[in-house]
ROPATOR-640587 format. One record per residue: x, y, z of N, C-alpha, C in turn; residue in three letters. Coordinates in steps of 0.02 Angstrom, whole numbers, padded with zeros to 5 digits, always signed. Example, Ala and Ser with C-alpha at 12.3 -4.5 7.8 and 13.67 -1.06 7.14 Angstrom:
+00660-00284+00390+00615-00225+00390+00660-00165+00390ALA+00642-00112+00354+00684-00053+00357+00645+00002+00394SER
***
This chain:
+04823+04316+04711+04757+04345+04708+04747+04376+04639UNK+04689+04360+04602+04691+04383+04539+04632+04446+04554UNK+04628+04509+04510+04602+04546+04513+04564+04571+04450UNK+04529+04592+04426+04483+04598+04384+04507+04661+04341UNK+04529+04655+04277+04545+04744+04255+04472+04778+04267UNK+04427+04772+04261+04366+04810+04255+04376+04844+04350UNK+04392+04812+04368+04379+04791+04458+04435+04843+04493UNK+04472+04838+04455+04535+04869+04475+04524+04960+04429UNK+04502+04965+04372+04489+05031+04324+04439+05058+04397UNK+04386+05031+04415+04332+05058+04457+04361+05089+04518UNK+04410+05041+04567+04447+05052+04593+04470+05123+04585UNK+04530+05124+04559+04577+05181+04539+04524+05250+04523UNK+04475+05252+04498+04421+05299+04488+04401+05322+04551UNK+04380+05266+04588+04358+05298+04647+04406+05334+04690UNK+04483+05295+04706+04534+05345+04733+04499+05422+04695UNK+04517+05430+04647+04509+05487+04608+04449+05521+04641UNK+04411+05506+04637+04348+05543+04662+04353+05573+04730UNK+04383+05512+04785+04385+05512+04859+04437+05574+04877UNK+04512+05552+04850+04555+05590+04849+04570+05649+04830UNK+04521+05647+04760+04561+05684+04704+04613+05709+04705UNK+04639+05659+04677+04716+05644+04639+04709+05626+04564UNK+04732+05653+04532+04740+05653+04455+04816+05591+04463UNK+04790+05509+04467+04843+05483+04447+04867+05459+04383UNK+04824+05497+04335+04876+05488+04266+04937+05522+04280UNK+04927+05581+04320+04989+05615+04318+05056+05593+04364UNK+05121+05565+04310+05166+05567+04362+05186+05559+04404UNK+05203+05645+04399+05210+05668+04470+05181+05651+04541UNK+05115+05643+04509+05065+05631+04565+05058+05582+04592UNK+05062+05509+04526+05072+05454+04566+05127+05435+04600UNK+05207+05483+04580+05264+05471+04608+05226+05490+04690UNK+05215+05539+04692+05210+05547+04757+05167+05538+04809UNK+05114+05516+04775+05071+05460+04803+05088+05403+04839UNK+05128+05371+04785+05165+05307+04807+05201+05323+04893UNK+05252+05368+04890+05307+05404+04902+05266+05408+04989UNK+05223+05431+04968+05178+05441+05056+05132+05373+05073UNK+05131+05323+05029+05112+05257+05045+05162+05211+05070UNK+05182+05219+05022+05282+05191+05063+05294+05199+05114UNK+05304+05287+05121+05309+05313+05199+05270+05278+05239UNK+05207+05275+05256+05156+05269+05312+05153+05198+05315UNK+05158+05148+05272+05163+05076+05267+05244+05034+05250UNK+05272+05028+05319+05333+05009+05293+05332+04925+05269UNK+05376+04911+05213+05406+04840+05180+05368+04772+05229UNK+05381+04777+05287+05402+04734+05334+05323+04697+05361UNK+05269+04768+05335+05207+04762+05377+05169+04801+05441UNK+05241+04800+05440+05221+04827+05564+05214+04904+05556UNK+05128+04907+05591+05120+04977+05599+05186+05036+05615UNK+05167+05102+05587+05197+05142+05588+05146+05191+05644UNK+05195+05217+05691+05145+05257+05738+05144+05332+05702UNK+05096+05384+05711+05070+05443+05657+05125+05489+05699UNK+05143+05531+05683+05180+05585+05710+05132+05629+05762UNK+05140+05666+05804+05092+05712+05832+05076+05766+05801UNK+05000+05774+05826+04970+05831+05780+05012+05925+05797UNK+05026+05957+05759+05041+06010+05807+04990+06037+05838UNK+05025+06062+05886+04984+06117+05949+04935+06163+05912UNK+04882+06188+05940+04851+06228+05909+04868+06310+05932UNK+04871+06348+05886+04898+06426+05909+04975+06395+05935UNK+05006+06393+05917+05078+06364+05913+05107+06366+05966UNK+05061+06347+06035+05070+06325+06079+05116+06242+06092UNK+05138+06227+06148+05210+06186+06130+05171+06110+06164UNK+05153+06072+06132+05111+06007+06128+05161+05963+06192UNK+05128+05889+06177+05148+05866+06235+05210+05836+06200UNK+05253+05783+06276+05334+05807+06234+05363+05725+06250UNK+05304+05663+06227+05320+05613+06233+05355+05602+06177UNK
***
């Protein structure tokens, strides 16, 4: 798949806007990546989300 530099600059801007994430920085894109990785593993196959905590730190359900 070929992608357009113009297409792809617009792209990356908009993360920026949506997110705001400063990915010139680093750090930032290290760990950007780092939680994309996480949530999307190698392989493809959904990753299920962790549970939200309880609210007032009451003890959630315990599947």
């Amino acid at each position: 798949m070929k992608l357009h530099p113009n297409t792809l600059r617009h792209r990356l801007r908009r993360v920026r806007e949506l997110v705001h994430l400063d990915l010139g920085d680093p750090d930032v894109r290290l760990a950007a990546w780092l939680e994309l990785r996480h949530a999307v593993p190698a392989d493809g196959s959904p990753r299920r989300p962790a549970p939200a905590p309880a609210p007032h730190g009451r003890p959630g359900p315990s599947w």
